[in-house]
TORKOL-4160 file (C-alpha; in steps of 0.2 Angstrom, whole numbers, padded with zeros to 4 digits, m for minus):
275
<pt num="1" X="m0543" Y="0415" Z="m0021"/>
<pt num="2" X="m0563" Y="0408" Z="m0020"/>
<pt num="3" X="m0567" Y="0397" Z="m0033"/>
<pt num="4" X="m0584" Y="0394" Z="m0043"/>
<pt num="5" X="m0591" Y="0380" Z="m0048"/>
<pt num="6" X="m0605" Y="0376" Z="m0061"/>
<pt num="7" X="m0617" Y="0365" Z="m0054"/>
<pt num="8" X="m0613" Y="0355" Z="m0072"/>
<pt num="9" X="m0596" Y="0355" Z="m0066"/>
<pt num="10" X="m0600" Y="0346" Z="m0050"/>
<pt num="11" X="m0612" Y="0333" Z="m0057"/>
<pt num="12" X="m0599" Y="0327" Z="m0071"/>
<pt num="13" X="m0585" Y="0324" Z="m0056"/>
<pt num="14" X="m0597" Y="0316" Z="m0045"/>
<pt num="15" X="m0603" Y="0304" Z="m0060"/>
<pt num="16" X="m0584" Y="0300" Z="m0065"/>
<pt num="17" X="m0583" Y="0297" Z="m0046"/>
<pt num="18" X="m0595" Y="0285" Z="m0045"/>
<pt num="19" X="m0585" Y="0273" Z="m0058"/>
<pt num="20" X="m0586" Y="0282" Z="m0074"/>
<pt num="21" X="m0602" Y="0283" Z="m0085"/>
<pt num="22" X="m0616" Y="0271" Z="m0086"/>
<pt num="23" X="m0632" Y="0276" Z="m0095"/>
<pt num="24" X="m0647" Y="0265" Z="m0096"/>
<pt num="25" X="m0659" Y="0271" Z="m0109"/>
<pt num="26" X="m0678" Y="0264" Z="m0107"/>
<pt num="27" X="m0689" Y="0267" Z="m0123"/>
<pt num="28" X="m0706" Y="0265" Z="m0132"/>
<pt num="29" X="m0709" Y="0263" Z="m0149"/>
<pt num="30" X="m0720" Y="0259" Z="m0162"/>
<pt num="31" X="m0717" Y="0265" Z="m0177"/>
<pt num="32" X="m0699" Y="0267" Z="m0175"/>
<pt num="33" X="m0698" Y="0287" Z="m0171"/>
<pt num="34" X="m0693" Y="0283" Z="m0152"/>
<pt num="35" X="m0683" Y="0269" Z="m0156"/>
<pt num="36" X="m0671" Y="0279" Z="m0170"/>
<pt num="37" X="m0669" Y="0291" Z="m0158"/>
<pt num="38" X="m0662" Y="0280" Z="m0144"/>
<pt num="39" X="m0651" Y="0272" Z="m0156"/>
<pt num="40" X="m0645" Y="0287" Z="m0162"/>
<pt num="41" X="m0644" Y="0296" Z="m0145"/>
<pt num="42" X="m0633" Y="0279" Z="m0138"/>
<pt num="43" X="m0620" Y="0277" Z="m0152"/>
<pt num="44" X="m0617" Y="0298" Z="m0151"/>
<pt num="45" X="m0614" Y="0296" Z="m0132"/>
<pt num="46" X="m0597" Y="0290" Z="m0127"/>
<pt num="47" X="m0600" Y="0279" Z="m0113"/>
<pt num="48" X="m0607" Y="0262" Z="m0111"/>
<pt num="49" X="m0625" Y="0264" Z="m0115"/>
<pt num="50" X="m0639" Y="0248" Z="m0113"/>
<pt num="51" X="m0656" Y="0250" Z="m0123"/>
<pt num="52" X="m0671" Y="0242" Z="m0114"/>
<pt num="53" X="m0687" Y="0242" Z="m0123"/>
<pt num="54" X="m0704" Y="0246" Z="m0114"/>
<pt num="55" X="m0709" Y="0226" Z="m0119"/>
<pt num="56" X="m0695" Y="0219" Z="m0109"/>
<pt num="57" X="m0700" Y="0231" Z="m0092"/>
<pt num="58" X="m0719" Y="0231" Z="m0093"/>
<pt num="59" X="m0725" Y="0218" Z="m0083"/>
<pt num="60" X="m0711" Y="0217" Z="m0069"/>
<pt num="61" X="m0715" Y="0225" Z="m0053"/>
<pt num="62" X="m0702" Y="0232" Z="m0049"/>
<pt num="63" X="m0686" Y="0239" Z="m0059"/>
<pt num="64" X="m0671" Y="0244" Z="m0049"/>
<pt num="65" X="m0656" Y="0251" Z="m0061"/>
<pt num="66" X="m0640" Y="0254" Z="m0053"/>
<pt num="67" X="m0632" Y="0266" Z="m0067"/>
<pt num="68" X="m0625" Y="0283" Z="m0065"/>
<pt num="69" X="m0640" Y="0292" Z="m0080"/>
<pt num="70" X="m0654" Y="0284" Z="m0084"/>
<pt num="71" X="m0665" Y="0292" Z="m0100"/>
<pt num="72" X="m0682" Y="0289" Z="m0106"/>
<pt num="73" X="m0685" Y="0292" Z="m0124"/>
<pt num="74" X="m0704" Y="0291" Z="m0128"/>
<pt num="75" X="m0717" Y="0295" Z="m0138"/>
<pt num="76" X="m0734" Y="0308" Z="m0136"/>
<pt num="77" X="m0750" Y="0301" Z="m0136"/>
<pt num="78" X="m0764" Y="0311" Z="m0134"/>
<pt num="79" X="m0751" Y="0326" Z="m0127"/>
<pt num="80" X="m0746" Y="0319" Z="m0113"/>
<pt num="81" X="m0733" Y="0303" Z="m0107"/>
<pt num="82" X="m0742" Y="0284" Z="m0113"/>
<pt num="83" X="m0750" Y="0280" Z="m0096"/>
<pt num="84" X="m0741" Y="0262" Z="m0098"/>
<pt num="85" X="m0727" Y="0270" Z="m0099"/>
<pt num="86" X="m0727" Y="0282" Z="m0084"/>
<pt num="87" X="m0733" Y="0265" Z="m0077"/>
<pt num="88" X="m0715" Y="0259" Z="m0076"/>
<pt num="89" X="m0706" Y="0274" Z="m0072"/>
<pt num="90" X="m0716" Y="0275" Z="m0057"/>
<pt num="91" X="m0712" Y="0260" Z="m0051"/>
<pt num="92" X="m0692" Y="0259" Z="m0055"/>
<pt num="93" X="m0681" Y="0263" Z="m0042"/>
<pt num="94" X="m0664" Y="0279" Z="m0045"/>
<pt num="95" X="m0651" Y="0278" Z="m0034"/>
<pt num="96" X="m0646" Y="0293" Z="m0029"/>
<pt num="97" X="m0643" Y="0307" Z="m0038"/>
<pt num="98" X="m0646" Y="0300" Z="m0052"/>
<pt num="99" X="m0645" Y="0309" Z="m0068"/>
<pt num="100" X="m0661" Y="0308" Z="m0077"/>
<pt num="101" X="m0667" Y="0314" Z="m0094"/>
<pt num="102" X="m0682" Y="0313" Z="m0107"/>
<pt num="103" X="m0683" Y="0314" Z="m0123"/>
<pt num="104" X="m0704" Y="0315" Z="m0132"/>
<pt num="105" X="m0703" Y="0313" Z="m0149"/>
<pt num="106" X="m0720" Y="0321" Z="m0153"/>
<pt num="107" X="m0733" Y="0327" Z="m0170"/>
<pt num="108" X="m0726" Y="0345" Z="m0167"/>
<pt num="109" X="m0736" Y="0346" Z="m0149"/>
<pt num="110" X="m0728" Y="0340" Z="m0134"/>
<pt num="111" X="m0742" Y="0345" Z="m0123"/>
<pt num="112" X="m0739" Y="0343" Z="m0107"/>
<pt num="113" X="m0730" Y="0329" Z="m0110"/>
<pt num="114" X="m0714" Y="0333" Z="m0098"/>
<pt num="115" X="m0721" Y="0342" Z="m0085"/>
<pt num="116" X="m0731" Y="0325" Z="m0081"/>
<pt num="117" X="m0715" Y="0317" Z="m0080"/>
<pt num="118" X="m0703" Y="0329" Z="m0071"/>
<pt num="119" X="m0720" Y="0327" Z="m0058"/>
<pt num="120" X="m0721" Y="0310" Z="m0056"/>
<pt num="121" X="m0702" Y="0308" Z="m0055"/>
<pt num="122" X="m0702" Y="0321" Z="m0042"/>
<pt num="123" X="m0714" Y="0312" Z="m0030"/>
<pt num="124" X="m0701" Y="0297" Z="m0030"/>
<pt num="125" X="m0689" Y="0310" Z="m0024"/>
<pt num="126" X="m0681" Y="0311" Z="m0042"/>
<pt num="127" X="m0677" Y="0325" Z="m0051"/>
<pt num="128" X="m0679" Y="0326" Z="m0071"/>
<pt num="129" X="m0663" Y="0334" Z="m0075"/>
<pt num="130" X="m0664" Y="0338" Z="m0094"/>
<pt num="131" X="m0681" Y="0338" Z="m0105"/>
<pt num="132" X="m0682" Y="0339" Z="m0123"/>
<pt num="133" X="m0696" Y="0338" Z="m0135"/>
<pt num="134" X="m0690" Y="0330" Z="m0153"/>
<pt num="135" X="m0701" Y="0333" Z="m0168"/>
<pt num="136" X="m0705" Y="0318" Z="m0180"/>
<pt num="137" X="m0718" Y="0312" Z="m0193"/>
<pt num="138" X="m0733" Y="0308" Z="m0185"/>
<pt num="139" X="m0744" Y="0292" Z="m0184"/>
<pt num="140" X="m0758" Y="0298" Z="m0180"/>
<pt num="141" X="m0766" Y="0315" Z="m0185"/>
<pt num="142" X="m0758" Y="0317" Z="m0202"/>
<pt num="143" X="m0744" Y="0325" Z="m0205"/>
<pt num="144" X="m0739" Y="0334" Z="m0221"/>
<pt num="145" X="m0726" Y="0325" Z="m0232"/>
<pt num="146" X="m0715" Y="0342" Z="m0232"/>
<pt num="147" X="m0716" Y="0342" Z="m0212"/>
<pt num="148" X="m0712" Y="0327" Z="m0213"/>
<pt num="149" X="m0695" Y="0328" Z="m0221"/>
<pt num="150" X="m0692" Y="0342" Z="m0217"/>
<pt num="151" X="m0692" Y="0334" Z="m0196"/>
<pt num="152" X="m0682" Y="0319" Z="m0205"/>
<pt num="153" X="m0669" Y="0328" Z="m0212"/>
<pt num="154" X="m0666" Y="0342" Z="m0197"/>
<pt num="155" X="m0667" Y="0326" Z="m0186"/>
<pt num="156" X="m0649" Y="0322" Z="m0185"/>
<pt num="157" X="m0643" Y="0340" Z="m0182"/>
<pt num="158" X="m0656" Y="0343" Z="m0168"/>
<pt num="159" X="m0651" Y="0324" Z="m0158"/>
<pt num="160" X="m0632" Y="0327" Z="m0159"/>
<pt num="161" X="m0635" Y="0345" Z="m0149"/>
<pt num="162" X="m0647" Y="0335" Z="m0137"/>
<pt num="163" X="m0632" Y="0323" Z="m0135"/>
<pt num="164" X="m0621" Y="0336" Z="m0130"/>
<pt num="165" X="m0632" Y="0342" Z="m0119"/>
<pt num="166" X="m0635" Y="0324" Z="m0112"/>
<pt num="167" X="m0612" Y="0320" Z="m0113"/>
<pt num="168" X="m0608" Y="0334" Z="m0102"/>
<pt num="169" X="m0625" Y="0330" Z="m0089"/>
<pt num="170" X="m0630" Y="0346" Z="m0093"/>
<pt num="171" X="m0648" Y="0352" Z="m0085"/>
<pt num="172" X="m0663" Y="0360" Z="m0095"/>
<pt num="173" X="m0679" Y="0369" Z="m0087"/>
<pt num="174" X="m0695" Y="0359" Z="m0089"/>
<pt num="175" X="m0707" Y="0371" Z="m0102"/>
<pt num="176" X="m0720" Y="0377" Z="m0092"/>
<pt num="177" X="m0737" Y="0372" Z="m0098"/>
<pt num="178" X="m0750" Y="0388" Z="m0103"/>
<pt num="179" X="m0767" Y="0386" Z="m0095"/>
<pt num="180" X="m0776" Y="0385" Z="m0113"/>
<pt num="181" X="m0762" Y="0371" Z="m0118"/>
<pt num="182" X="m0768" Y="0362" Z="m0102"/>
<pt num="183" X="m0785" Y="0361" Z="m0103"/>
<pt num="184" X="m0782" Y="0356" Z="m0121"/>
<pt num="185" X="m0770" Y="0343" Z="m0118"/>
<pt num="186" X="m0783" Y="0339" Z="m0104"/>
<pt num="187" X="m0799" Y="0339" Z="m0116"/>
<pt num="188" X="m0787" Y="0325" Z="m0130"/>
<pt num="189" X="m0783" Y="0316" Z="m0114"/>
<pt num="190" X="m0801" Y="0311" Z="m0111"/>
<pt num="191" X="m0808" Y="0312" Z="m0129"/>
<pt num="192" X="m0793" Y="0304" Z="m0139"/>
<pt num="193" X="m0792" Y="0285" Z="m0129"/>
<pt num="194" X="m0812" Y="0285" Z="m0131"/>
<pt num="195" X="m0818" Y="0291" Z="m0145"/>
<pt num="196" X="m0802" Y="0296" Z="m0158"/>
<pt num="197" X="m0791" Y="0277" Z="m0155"/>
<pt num="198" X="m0803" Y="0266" Z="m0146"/>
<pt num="199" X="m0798" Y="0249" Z="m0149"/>
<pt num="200" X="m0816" Y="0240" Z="m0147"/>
<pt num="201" X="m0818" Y="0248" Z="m0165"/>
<pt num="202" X="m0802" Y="0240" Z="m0172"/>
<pt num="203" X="m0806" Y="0230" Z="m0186"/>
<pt num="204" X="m0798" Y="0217" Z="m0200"/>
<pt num="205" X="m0804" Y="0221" Z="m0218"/>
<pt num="206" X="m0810" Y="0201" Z="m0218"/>
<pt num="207" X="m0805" Y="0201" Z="m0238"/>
<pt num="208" X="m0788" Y="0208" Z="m0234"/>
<pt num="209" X="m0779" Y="0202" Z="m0218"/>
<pt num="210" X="m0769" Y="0187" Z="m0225"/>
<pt num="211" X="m0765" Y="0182" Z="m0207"/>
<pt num="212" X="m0749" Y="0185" Z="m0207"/>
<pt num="213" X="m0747" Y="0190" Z="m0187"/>
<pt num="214" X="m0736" Y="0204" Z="m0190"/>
<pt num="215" X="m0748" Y="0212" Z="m0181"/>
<pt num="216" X="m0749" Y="0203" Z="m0162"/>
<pt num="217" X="m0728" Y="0203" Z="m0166"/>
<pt num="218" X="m0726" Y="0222" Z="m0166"/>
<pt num="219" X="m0738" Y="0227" Z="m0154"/>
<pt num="220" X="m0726" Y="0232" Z="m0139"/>
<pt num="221" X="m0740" Y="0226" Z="m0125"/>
<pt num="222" X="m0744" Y="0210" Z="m0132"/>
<pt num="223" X="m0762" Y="0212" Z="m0133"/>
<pt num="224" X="m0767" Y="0206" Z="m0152"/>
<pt num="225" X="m0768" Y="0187" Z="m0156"/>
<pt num="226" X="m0771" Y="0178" Z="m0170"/>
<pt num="227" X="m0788" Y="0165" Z="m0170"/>
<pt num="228" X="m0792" Y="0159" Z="m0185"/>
<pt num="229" X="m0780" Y="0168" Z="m0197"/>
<pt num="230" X="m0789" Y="0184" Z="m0189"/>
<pt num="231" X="m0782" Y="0199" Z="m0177"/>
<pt num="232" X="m0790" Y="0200" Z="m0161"/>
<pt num="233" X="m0789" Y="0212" Z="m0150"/>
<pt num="234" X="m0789" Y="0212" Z="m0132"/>
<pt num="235" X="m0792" Y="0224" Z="m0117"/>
<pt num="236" X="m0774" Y="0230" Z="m0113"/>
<pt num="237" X="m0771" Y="0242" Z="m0129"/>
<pt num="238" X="m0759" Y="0256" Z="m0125"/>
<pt num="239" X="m0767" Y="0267" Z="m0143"/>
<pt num="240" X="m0748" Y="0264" Z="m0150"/>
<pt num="241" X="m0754" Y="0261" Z="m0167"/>
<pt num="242" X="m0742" Y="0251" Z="m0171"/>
<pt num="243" X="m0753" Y="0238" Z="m0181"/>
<pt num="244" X="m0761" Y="0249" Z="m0190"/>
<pt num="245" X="m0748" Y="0255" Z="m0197"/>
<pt num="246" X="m0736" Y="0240" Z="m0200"/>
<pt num="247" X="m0749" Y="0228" Z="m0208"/>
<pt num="248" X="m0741" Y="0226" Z="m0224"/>
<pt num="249" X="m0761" Y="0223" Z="m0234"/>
<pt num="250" X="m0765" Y="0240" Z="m0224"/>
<pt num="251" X="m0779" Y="0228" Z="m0221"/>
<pt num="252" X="m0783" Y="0238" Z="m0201"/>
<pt num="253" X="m0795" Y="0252" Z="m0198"/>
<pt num="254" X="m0802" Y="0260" Z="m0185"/>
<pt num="255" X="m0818" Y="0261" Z="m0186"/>
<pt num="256" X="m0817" Y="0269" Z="m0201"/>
<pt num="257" X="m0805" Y="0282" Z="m0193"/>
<pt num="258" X="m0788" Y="0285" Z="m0201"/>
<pt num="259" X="m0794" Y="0273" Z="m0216"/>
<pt num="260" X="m0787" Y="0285" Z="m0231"/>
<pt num="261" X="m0772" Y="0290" Z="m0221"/>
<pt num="262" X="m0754" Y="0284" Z="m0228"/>
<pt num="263" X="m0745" Y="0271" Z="m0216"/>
<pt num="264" X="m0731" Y="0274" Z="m0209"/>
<pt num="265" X="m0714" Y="0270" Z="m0200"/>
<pt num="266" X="m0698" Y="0276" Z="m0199"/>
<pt num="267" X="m0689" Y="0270" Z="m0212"/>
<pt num="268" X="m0673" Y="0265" Z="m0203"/>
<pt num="269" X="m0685" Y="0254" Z="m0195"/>
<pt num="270" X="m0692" Y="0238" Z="m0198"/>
<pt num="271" X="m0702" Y="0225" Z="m0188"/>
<pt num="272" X="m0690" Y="0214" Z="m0183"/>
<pt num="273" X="m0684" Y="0229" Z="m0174"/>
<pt num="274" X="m0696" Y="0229" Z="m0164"/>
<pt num="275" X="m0702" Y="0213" Z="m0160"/>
């Protein structure tokens, strides 16, 4: 009698093989969309899962991880992956057969979000195993209150069946990108860092900002300090938003971009989460 195999079958023995399950889970996050998820997604999986936030891995030059699944859990900015964030993954190093997977939480459009990472994984001589796209409120474009519970609300039901998915190692096919989504995603891409979230037109509201720091505290790339009692912005923004949205006077605008639109976070979320 010839038996069959599925090639999930295969991978889960040769995981449990290798010493049992060991999931690493890098993340980004700034207003808490990506960091609720990798929460979540770690105490549903039942295996011994570390959390390792973007700010504890962007400056090191080299990041080796010996686990058996490694999983990046992200958000989209400007329809693709954050460039500091590819940043890292390009230079960590897998060993072999590795299972990887991505979750981009995302404003409704991934764009070509995992097709960029299955990519640049690939020239590592990685494969991106599983890719999902995850609906949330967004932080940039507004998005309608509705939307936005409705995505909070279906959000639990939606990241348990991406755990199972994720438990049993399963594999997904990475959404092929349409030509007209490309060049879209290629046109935000050039606009969006220059002329939409360009942080020379970041500004304090001088009558507003108490100086309070939360600011330079949240930001995940460390590039806002405080000089007399005033945010100051450096040159190594990564467009996160993050202190716009947390100032708690709302006293940060954007060159008179986003002024009138509501702040927000995730409300399982809160600064020291992220600091």
């Amino acid at each position: 009698m010839t038996l069959y195999y599925s090639t999930d079958l295969i991978l889960k023995a040769y995981y449990f093989q290798q010493g049992g399950k060991h999931m690493k889970i890098y993340y980004l996050s700034a207003t808490g969309n990506s960091l609720v998820t990798a929460r979540r997604l770690a105490r549903e999986l039942d295996e011994d899962v570390t959390l390792e936030s973007f700010r504890s891995i962007r400056l090191l030059p080299e990041i080796e991880t010996g686990d058996t699944a490694v999983g990046f859990v992200f958000p989209v900015y400007f329809a693709d992956v954050p460039r500091e964030f590819l940043a890292c993954i390009q230079r960590m190093k897998f060993r072999r057969n590795t299972y990887l997977f991505a979750i981009a939480t995302c404003n409704g459009v991934p764009g070509t979000t995992l097709r960029t990472l299955s990519g640049a994984l690939e020239t590592k001589g990685a494969r991106l195993s599983a890719a999902f796209s995850l609906d949330m409120p967004g932080n940039a474009l507004i998005t309608p209150q509705a939307a936005s519970d409705k995505r909070l609300n279906e959000f639990p039901g939606r990241l348990s069946q991406i755990a199972r998915t994720i438990a049993r190692r399963g594999q997904t096919s990475i959404p092929r990108t349409p030509v007209w989504e490309s060049l879209r995603s290629a046109a935000v891409r050039a606009i969006g860092p220059r002329f939409v979230v360009n942080p020379q037109k970041f500004h304090t509201v001088e009558t507003a900002c108490i100086g309070c720091g939360l600011c330079a505290r949240v930001c995940p790339a460390s590039n806002i300090i405080i000089s007399n009692n005033r945010a100051r912005w450096g040159s190594n923004c990564i467009h996160c938003l993050a202190c716009f949205h947390w100032c708690p006077k709302q006293a940060i605008h954007i060159g008179g971009l986003l002024t009138d639109r509501p702040r927000y976070h995730h409300p399982e979320v809160s600064p020291s989460d992220l600091c």
